[in-house]
C-alpha angles and dihedrals in degrees: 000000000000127000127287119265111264115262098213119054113261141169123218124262113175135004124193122180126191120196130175134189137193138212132197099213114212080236090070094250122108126228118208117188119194129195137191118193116184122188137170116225088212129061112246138177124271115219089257090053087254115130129246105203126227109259093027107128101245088187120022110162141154139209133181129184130195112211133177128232080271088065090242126134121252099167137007141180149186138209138175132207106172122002132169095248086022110193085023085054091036101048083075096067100090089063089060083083078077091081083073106114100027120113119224089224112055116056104320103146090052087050094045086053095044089043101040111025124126118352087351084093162312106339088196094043082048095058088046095062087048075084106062101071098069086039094059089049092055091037091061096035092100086055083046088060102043094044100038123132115210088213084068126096100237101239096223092072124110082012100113142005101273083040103065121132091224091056142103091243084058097047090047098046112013094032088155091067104033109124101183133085105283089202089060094043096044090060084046098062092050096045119097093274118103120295116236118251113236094214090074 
C-alpha cells in the first residue's frame, strides 16, 4: 500500500529516480545499467546569474557494468547526459572503468568509496552504483532457481526481517533450515500482525 496522504499542506522541492535495468548477454555475461535523474520543481539561480529552470535534469547520468556468473566485473562504463559543471562533472567518467575487477559481492560498496572518494571521482555517479549490488542479486535469481541444490544453505536466509530462519516465512518455505520453535511461529503467522507475501 502507499503512504498515507500528508496531513499538513506542502509543495514539492527535489525529485531523484533510480532506475536500474538488467540484460542476459548471448555470451553468458549480464549486463546491468543503472540511471539517476535529479530535478527542482522551482526555478533558481545558477553562481554566473544565469537560471536554472524547474523541471531541467541537474544530474543525468548513466552507468552499465558487465559481470560474470561470479558477480565480478569484467567491463564498466559511464555517460552523462546533464550535469551541474557539465563538461568540469562529465570529464570523470572515463575513471569509472576502474570498477573492472571488483566483485559485487564482497565488499563492493566499501572499494567504490576507497577508489572513488573525494576528488577521485563523481560523488553523484558514486552513490548510483550503491544500487547495483542488490540488482545483480534479483537479476540472477531465475539462474538461482534453475541451478539450485537443495543441500545448499539459500543464501538469502537470515538477510532481512520476513527472511529469518526462526520465523514463520522460513518454516513455511525453507522448513529444512528453520531453526525456531514451529509451534510459536505457527501461532505467529496467524496472530493480528501482517501476513507474508509468497511472492518473496
Amino acid at each position: 500500500m502507499p503512504l498515507p496522504p500528508s496531513t499538513v499542506p506542502r509543495h514539492p522541492l527535489h525529485t531523484r529516480s533510480i532506475r536500474v535495468q538488467s540484460y542476459g548477454r548471448e555470451d553468458g555475461l549480464w549486463d546491468i545499467e543503472a540511471e539517476l535523474i535529479d530535478f527542482k520543481s522551482y526555478d533558481f539561480p545558477k553562481s554566473n546569474g544565469e537560471f536554472f529552470k524547474a523541471g531541467r535534469h541537474i544530474h543525468h547520468m548513466h552507468l552499465r557494468i558487465t559481470i560474470d556468473d561470479a558477480f565480478t566485473i569484467v567491463a564498466a562504463q559511464a555517460a552523462y547526459d546533464a550535469a551541474p559543471y557539465e563538461q568540469h562533472c562529465m570529464d570523470i567518467d572515463a575513471a569509472y572503468a576502474g570498477l573492472v575487477g571488483m566483485n559485487l559481492l564482497k565488499g563492493f560498496r566499501r572499494q567504490v568509496k576507497e577508489r572513488f572518494g573525494r576528488t577521485a571521482g563523481c560523488t553523484h555517479m558514486t552513490e548510483l552504483s550503491q544500487v547495483l549490488p542488490t540488482a545483480a542479486v534479483q537479476s540472477m535469481a531465475n539462474r538461482r532457481r534453475q541451478n539450485s541444490n537443495p543441500d545448499i544453505r539459500p543464501f538469502q536466509l537470515d538477510g532481512c526481517h520476513a527472511l529469518r530462519t526462526d520465523g514463520p516465512v522460513v518454516l513455511e518455505h525453507y522448513p529444512k533450515w528453520y531453526t525456531g520453535d514451529s509451534a510459536e511461529a505457527s501461532a505467529g503467522a496467524n496472530s493480528d500482525s501482517p501476513s507474508f507475501s509468497h511472492s518473496s
